[in-house]
NUDO-495502 format. One record per residue (C-alpha): y, z, x; residue number from 1. Coordinates in nm, 2 decimals, padded with zeros to 4 digits. Example, Ala and Ser with C-alpha at 12.3 -4.5 7.8 and 13.67 -1.06 7.14 Angstrom:
2
+--------+--------+--------+-----+
|     yy |     zz |     xx | seq |
+--------+--------+--------+-----+
| -00.45 |  00.78 |  01.23 |   1 |
| -00.11 |  00.71 |  01.37 |   2 |
+--------+--------+--------+-----+
END
This chain:
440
+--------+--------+--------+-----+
|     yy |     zz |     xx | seq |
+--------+--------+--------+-----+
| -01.29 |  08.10 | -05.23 |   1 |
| -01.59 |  08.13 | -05.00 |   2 |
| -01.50 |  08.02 | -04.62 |   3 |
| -01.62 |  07.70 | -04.52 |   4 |
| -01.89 |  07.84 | -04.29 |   5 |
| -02.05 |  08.02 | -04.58 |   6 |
| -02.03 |  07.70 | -04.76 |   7 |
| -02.20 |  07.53 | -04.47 |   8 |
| -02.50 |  07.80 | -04.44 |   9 |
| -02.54 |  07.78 | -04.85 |  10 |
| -02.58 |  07.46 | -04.90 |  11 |
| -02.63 |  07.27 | -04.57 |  12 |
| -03.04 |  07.31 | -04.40 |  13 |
| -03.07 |  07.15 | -04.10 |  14 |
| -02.83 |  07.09 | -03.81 |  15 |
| -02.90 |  06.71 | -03.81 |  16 |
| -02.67 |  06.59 | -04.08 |  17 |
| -02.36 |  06.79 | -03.94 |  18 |
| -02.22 |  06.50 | -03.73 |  19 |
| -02.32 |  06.25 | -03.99 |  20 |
| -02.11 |  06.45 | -04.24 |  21 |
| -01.82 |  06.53 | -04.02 |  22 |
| -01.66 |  06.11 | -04.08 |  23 |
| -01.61 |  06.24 | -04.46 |  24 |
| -01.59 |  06.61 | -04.44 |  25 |
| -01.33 |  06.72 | -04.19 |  26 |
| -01.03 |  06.68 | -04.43 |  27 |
| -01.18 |  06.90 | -04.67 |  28 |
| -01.26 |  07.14 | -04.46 |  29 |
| -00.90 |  07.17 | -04.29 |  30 |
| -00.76 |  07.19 | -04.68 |  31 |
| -01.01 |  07.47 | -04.71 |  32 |
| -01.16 |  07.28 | -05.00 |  33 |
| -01.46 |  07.20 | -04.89 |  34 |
| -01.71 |  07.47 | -05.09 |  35 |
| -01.53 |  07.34 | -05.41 |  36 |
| -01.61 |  07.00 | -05.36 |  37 |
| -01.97 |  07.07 | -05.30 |  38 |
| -01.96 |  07.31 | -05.59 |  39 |
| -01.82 |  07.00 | -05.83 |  40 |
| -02.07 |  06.80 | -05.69 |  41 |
| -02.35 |  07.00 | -05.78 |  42 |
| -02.27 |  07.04 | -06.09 |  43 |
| -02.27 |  06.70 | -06.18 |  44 |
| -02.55 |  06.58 | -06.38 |  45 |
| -02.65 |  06.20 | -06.29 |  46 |
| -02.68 |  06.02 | -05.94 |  47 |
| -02.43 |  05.74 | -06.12 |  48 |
| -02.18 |  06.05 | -06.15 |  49 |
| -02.21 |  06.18 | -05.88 |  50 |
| -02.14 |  05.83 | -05.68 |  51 |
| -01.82 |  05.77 | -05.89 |  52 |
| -01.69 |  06.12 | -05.82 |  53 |
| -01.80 |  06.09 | -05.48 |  54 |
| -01.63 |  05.73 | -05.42 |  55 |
| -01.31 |  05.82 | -05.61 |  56 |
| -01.28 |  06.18 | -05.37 |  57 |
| -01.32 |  05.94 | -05.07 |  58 |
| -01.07 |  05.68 | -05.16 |  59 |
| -00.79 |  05.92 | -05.26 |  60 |
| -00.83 |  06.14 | -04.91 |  61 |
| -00.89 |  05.75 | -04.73 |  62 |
| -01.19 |  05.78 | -04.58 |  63 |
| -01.33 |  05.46 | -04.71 |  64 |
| -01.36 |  05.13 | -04.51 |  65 |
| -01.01 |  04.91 | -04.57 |  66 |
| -01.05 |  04.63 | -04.41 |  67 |
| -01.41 |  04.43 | -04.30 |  68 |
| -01.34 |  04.27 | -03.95 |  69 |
| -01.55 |  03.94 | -03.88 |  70 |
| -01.54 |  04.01 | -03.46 |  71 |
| -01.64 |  03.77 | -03.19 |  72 |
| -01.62 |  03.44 | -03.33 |  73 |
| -01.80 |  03.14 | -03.18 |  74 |
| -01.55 |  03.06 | -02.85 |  75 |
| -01.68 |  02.78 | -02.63 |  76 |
| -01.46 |  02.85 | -02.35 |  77 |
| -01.61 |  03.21 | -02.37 |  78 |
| -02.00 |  03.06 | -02.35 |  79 |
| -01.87 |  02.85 | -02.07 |  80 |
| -01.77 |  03.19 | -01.86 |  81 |
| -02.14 |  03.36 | -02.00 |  82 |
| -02.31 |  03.04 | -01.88 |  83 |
| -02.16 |  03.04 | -01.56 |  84 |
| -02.20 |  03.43 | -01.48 |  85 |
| -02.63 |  03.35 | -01.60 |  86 |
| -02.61 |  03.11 | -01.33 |  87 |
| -02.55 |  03.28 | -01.07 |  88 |
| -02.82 |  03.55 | -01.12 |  89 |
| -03.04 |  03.23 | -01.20 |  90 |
| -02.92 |  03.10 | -00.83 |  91 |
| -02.99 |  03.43 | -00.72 |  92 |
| -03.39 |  03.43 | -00.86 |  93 |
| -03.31 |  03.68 | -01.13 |  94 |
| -03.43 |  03.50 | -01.42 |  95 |
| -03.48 |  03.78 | -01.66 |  96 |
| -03.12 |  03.87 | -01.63 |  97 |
| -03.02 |  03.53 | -01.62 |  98 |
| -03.21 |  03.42 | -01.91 |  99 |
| -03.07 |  03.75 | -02.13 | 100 |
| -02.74 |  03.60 | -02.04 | 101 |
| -02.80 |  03.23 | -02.15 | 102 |
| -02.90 |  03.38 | -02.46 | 103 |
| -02.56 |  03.53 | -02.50 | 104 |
| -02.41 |  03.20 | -02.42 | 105 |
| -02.62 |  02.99 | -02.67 | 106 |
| -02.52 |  03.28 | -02.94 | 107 |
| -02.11 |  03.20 | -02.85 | 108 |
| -02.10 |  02.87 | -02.82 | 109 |
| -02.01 |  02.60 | -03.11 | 110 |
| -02.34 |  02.46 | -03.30 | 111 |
| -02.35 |  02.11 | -03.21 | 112 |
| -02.10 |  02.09 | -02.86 | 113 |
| -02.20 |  02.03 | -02.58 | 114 |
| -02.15 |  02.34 | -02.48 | 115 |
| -02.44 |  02.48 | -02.71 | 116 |
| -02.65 |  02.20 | -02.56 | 117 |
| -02.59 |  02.34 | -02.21 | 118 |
| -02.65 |  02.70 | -02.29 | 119 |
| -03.01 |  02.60 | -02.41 | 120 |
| -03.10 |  02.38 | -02.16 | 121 |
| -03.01 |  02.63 | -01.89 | 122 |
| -03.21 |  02.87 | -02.08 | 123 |
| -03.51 |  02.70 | -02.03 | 124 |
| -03.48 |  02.66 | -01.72 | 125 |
| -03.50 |  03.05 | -01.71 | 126 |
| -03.79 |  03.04 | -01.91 | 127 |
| -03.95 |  02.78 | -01.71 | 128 |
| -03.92 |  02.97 | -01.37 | 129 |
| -04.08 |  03.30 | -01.62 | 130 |
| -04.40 |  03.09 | -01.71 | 131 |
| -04.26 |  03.10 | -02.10 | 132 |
| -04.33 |  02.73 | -02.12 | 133 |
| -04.38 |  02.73 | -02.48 | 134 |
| -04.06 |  02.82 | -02.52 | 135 |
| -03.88 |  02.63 | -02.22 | 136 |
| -04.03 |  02.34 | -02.43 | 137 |
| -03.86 |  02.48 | -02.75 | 138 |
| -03.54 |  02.52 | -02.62 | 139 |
| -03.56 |  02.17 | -02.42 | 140 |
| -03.58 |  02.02 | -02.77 | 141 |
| -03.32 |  02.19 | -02.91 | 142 |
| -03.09 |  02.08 | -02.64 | 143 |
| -03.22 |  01.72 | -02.68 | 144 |
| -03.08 |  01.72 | -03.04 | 145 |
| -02.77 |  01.94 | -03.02 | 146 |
| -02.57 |  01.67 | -02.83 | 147 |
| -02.73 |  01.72 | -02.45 | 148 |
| -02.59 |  01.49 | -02.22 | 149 |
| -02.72 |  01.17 | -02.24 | 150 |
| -02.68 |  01.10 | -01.86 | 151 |
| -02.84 |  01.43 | -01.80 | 152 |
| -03.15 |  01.41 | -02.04 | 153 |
| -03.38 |  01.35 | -01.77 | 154 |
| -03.36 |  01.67 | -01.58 | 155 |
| -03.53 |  01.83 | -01.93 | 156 |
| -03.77 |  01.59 | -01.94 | 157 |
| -03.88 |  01.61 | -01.60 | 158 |
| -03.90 |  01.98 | -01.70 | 159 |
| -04.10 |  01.94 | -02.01 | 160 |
| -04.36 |  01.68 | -01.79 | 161 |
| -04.44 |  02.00 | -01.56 | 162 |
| -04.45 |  02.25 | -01.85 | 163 |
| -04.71 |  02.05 | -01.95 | 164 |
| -04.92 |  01.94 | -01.69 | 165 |
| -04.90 |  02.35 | -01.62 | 166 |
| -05.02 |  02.44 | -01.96 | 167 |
| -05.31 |  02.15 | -01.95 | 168 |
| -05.19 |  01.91 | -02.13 | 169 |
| -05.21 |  01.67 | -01.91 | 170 |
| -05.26 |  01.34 | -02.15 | 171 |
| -04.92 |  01.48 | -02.29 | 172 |
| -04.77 |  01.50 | -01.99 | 173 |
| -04.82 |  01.15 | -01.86 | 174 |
| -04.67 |  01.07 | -02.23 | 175 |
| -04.35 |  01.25 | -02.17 | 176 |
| -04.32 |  01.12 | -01.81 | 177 |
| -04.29 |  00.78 | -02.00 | 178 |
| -03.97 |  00.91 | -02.20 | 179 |
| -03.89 |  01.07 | -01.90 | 180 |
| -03.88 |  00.76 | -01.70 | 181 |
| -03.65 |  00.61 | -01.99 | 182 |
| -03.34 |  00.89 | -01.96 | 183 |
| -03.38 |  00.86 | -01.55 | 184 |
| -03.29 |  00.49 | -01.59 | 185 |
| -02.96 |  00.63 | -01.79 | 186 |
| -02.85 |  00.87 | -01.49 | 187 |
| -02.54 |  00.87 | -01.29 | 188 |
| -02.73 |  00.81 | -00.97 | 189 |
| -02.85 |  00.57 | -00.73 | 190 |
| -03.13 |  00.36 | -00.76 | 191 |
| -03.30 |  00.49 | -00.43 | 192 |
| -03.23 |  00.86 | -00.56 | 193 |
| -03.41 |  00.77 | -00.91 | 194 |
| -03.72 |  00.59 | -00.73 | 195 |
| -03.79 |  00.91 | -00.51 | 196 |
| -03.74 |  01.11 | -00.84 | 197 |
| -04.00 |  00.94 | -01.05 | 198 |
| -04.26 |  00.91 | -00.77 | 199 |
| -04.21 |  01.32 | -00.68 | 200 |
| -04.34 |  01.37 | -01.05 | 201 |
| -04.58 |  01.09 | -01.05 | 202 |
| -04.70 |  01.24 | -00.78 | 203 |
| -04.68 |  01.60 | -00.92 | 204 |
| -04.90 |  01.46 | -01.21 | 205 |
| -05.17 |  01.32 | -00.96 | 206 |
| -05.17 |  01.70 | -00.81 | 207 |
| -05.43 |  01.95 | -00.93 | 208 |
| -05.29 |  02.27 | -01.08 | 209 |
| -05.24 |  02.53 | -00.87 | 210 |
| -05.15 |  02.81 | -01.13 | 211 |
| -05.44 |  02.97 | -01.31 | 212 |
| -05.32 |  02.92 | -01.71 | 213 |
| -05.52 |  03.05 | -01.95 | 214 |
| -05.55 |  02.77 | -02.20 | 215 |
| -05.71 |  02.97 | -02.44 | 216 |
| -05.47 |  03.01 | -02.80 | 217 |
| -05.46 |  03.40 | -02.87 | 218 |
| -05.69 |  03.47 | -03.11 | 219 |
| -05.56 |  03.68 | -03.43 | 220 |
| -05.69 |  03.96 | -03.46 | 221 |
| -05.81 |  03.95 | -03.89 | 222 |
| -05.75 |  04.32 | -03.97 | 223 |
| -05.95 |  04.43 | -04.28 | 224 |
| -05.90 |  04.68 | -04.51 | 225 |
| -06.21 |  05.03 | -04.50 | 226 |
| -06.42 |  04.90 | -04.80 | 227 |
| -06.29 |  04.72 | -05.07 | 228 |
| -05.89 |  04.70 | -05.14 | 229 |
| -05.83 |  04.97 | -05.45 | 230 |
| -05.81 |  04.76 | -05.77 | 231 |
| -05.47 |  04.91 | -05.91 | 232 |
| -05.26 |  04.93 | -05.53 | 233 |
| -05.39 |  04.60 | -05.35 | 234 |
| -05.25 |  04.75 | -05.04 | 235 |
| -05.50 |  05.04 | -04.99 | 236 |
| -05.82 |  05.07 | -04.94 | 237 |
| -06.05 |  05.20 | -05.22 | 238 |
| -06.13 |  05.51 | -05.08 | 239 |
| -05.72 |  05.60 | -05.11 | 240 |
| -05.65 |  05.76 | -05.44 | 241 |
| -05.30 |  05.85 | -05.58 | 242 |
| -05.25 |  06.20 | -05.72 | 243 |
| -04.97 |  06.46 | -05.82 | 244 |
| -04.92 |  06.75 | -05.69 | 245 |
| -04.64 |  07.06 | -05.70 | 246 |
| -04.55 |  07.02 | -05.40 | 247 |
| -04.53 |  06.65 | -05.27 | 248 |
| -04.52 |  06.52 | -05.64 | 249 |
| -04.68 |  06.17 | -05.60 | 250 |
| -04.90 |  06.15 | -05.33 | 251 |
| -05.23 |  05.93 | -05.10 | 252 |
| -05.54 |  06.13 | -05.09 | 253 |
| -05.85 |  06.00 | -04.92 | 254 |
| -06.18 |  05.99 | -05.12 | 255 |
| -06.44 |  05.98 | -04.85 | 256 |
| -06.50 |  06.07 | -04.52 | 257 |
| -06.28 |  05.84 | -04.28 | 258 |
| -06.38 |  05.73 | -03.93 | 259 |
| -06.09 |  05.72 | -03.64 | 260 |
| -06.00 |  05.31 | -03.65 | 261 |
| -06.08 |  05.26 | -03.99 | 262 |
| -05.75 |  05.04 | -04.16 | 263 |
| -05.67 |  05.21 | -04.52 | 264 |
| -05.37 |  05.03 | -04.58 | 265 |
| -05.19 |  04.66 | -04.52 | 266 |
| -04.89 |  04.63 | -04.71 | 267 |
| -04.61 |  04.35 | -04.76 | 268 |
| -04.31 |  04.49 | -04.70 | 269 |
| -04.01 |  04.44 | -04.98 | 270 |
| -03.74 |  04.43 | -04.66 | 271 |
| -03.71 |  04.58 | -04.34 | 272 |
| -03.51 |  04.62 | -04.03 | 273 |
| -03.46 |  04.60 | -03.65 | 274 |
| -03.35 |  04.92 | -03.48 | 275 |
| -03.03 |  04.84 | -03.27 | 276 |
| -03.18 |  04.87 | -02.97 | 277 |
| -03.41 |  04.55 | -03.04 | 278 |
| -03.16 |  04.36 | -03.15 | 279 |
| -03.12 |  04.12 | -02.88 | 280 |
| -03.50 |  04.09 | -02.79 | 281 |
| -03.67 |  04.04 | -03.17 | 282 |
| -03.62 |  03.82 | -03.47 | 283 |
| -03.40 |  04.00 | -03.71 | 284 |
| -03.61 |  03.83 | -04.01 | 285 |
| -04.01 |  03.87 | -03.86 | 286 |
| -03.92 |  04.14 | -03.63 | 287 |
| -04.18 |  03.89 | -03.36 | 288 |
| -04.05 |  03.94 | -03.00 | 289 |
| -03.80 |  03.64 | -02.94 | 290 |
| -03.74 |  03.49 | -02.60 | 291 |
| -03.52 |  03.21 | -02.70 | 292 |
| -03.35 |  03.28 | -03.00 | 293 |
| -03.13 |  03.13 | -03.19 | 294 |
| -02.80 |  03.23 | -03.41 | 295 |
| -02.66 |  03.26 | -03.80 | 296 |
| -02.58 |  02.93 | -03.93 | 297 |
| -02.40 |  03.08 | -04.17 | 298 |
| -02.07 |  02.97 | -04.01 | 299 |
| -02.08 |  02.65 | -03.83 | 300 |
| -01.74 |  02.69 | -03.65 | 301 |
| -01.67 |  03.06 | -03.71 | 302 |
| -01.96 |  03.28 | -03.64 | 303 |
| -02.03 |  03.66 | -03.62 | 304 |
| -02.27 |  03.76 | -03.29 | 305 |
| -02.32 |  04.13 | -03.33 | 306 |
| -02.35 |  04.27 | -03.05 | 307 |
| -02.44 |  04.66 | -03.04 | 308 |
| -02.49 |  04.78 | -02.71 | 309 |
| -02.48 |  04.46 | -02.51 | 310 |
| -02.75 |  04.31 | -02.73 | 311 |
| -02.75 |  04.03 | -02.96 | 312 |
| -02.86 |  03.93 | -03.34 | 313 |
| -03.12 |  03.63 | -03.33 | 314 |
| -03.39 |  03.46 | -03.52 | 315 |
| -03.74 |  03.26 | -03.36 | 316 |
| -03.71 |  02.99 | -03.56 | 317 |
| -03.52 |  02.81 | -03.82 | 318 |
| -03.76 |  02.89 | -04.09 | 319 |
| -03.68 |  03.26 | -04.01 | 320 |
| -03.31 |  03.19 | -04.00 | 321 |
| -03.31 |  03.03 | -04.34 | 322 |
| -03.56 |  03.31 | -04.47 | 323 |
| -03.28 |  03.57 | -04.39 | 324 |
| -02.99 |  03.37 | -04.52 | 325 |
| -03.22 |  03.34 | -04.85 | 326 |
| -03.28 |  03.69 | -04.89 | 327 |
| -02.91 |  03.86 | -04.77 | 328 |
| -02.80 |  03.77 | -04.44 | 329 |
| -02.56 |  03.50 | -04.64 | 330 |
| -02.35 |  03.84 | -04.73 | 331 |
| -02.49 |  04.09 | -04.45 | 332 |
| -02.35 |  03.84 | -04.21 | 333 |
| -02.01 |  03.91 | -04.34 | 334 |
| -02.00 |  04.30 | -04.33 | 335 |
| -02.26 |  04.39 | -04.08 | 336 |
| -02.07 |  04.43 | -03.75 | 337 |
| -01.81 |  04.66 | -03.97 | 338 |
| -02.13 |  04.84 | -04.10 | 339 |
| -02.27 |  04.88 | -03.78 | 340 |
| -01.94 |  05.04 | -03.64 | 341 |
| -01.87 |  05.25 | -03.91 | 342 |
| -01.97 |  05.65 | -03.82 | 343 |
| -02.30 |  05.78 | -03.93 | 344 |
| -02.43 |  05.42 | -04.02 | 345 |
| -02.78 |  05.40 | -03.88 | 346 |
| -03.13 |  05.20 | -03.95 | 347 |
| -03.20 |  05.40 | -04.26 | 348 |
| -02.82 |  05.26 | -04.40 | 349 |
| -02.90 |  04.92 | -04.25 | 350 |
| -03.23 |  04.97 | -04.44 | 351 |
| -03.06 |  05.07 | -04.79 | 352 |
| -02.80 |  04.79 | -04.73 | 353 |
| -03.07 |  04.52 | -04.72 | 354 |
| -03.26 |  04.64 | -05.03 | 355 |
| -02.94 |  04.56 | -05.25 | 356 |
| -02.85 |  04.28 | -05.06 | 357 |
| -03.21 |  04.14 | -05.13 | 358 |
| -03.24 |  04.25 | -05.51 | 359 |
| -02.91 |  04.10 | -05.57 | 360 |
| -03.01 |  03.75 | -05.40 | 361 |
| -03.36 |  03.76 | -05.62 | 362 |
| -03.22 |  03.87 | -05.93 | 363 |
| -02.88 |  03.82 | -05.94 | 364 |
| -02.61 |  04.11 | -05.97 | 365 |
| -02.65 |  04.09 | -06.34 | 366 |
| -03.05 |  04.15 | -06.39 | 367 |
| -03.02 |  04.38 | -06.10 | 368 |
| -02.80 |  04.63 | -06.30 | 369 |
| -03.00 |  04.56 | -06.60 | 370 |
| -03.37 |  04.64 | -06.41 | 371 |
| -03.23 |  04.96 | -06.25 | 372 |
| -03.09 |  05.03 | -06.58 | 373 |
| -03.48 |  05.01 | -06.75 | 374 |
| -03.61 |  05.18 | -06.45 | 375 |
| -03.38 |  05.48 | -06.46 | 376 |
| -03.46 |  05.52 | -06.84 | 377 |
| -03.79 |  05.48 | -06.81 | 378 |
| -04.04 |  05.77 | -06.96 | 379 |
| -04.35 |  05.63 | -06.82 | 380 |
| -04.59 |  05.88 | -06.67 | 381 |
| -04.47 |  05.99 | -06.35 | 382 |
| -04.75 |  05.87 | -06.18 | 383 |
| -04.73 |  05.51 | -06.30 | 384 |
| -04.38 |  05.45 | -06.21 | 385 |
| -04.33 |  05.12 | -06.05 | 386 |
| -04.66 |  04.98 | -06.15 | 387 |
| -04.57 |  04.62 | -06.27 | 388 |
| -04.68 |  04.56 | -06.67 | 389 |
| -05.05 |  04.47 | -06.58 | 390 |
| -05.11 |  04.81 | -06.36 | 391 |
| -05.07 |  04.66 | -06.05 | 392 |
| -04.87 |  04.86 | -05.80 | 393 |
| -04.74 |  04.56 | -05.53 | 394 |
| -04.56 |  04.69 | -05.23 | 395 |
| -04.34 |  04.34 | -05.16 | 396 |
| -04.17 |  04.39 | -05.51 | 397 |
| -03.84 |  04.59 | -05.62 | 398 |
| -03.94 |  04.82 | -05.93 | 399 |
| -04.20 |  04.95 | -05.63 | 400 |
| -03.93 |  05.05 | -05.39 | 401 |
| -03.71 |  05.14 | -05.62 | 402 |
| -03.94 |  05.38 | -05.77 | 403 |
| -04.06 |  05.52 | -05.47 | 404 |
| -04.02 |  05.95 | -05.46 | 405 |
| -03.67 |  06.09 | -05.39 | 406 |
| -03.70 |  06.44 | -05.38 | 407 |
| -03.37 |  06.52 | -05.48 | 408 |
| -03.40 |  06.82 | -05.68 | 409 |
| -03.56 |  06.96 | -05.31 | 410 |
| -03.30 |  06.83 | -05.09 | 411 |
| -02.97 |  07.04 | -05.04 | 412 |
| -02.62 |  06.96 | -05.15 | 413 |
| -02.47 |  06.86 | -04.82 | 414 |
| -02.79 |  06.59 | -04.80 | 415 |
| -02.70 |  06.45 | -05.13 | 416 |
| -02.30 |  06.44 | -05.08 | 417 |
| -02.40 |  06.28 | -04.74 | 418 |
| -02.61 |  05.98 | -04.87 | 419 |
| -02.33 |  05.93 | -05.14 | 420 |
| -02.05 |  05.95 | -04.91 | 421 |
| -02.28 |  05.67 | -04.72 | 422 |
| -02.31 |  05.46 | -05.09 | 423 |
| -01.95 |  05.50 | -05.13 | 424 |
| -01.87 |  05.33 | -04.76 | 425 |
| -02.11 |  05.05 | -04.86 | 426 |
| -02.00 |  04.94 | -05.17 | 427 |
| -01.65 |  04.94 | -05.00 | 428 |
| -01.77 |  04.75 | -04.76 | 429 |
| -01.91 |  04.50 | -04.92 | 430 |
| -01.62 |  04.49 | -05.18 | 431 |
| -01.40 |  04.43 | -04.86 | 432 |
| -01.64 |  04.14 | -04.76 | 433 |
| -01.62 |  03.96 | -05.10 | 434 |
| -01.93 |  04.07 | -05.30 | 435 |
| -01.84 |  04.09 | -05.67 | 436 |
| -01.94 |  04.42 | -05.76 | 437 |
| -01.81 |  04.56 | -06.14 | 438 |
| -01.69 |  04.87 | -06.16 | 439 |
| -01.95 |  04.94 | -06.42 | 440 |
+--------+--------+--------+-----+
END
């Protein structure tokens, strides 16, 4: 039997992938078995075997996921403790902080408490003091319908009257100051204290802005494609050309000269994915930077907020939350903090997760098996793999992914065991979390 390090040097290039492989590989080093399993592995013949020998070795030496936890439920009296921490760095002028802590307190509290309602009206009152009154106004509305106090209502309004009058709006200012004059007659106050109220934003109104706001929308920048879009790949421009070649196998080659600036490709992406570290800061279905996010409804008293790193899981809109339930998060929700935890589980992972996750939501488990089924048989030329049947090849559709290049007869054994091992933990994972998979 060769010695593990001898095994390691054959068939492992590239010292990146020896932490990743440690999780799965440690045991079988210690048992000194470890160049016979990469041995059996190589010799078997299908990606399909190799997963099921791969999966089975895993389970029998228990290094498979046993158990998916759903962490940091929704806890009002937790969002309370957030909200009142934000407020003091908001007391203390420090609105960024204080406004990256309301968001963890709208993302623990109960949808539809008052408790919610709190955590988004204090958050725009962070975004207020930033100049983010776009989405001070957002999150004033939100609070307005997610059971704000009543007696309280005015204090937003009075808010959205200067965010306003500060963005120009002025005839919709004097609007608002009419429904804001309605919730100030509903306050716990005194009469006196209401009348000096209303006149300090009547007169606030009256008062020429003294910040410099550009009023100008951001113009979108239309990006067009260098000549003509190629008539087989939408995506590229015609001067991109796919070829074959020994070395890279299917490949982009540029026809014509090409000037620095020139855009050869705009694509539609099938699925992608936030790196962890932008979590907290960007929509985790358009990947826009978020200010005032908002959670999952998947659960509507129990709730996973993943946090990784202090950051959090949100989504702009509502549109964008029901996007990613659509397309995934309705099962990704249920695994993902497990996922994220588990040893060697990166982006890349995240990334293969969510292309099953989506195929299985478009297609359904059954056609799923059946398409990669047709795709793996296929004998098309190489070169037309994953063109749909009218020769188009369409970046924001499965068969293209799925047939994108693999390079596995070039990549070494340890790779290969490695993003099995990785299959192996998802399936279980996902098994764990409820998905029906077959063992077929």
């Amino acid at each position: 039997m060769f010695p593990d390090i001898e095994i390691m040097k054959t068939f492992h290039k590239g010292s990146d992938l020896v932490d990743r492989l440690l999780t799965y590989v440690e045991c079988f080093q210690k048992k000194e078995m470890m160049g016979e399993v990469y041995v059996a592995f190589a010799k078997l013949p299908t990606a399909g075997e190799k997963f099921v020998y791969t999966y089975n070795l895993l389970k029998k030496y228990k290094k498979l996921p046993t158990e998916c936890k759903m962490t940091n439920h929704k806890n009002n009296k937790k969002a309370r403790k957030i909200r009142a921490d934000a407020s003091i760095k908001f007391q203390n002028s420090k609105f960024h902080s204080a406004l990256f802590e309301y968001n963890k307190s709208v993302m623990t509290a109960k949808i539809d408490t008052e408790y919610y309602a709190l955590a988004l009206a204090n958050r725009s009152a962070a975004l207020y003091h930033l100049e983010e009154y776009d989405a001070c106004i957002q999150d004033i509305h939100r609070a307005l319908t997610h059971n704000y106090p009543i007696e309280l209502s005015y204090k937003l309004y009075e808010r959205e009257v200067k965010c306003l009058k500060y963005m120009g709006k002025i005839s919709e200012a004097k609007l608002k100051f009419k429904e804001f004059s309605s919730s100030l007659s509903l306050a716990f106050i005194f009469k006196e204290k209401k009348k000096d109220i209303e006149m300090q934003i009547e007169s606030f109104l009256k008062e020429t802005n003294k910040k410099e706001i550009n009023n100008e929308q951001d113009k979108l920048c239309v990006i067009k494609l260098f000549g003509s879009p190629n008539k087989n790949i939408p995506a590229l421009s015609k001067f991109v050309k796919m070829k074959y070649s020994e070395s890279m196998s299917r490949c982009l080659v540029v026809s014509s000269d090409i000037n620095p600036g020139e855009v050869l490709a705009i694509e539609k992406l099938y699925v992608g994915v936030l790196r962890r570290e932008s979590y907290g800061f960007n929509c985790q279905n358009c990947f826009k930077r978020c200010l005032n996010g908002i959670p999952c409804l998947k659960y509507l008293i129990i709730i996973i907020i993943i946090i990784i790193n202090n950051t959090l899981a949100i989504y702009c809109d509502e549109t964008c939350r029901i996007k990613s339930y659509k397309s995934g998060h309705k099962y990704e929700c249920l695994l993902f903090s497990t996922f994220n935890y588990w040893p060697g589980m990166d982006h890349m992972e995240h990334l293969s997760l969510n292309i099953f996750l989506k195929s299985v939501c478009e297609l359904g488990l059954d056609k799923y098996v059946a398409t990669v089924c047709a795709l793996n048989a296929d004998t098309t030329d190489p070169m037309m793999r994953g063109f749909n049947n009218i020769g188009k090849y369409l970046s924001d559709q499965f068969c293209s992914v799925y047939t994108l290049e693999g390079n596995e007869t070039k990549r070494s054994v340890s790779d290969l065991f490695s993003r099995h091992c990785h299959a192996a933990v998802m399936v279980s994972i996902m098994i764990l979390a409820g998905l029906q998979i077959p063992n077929h």
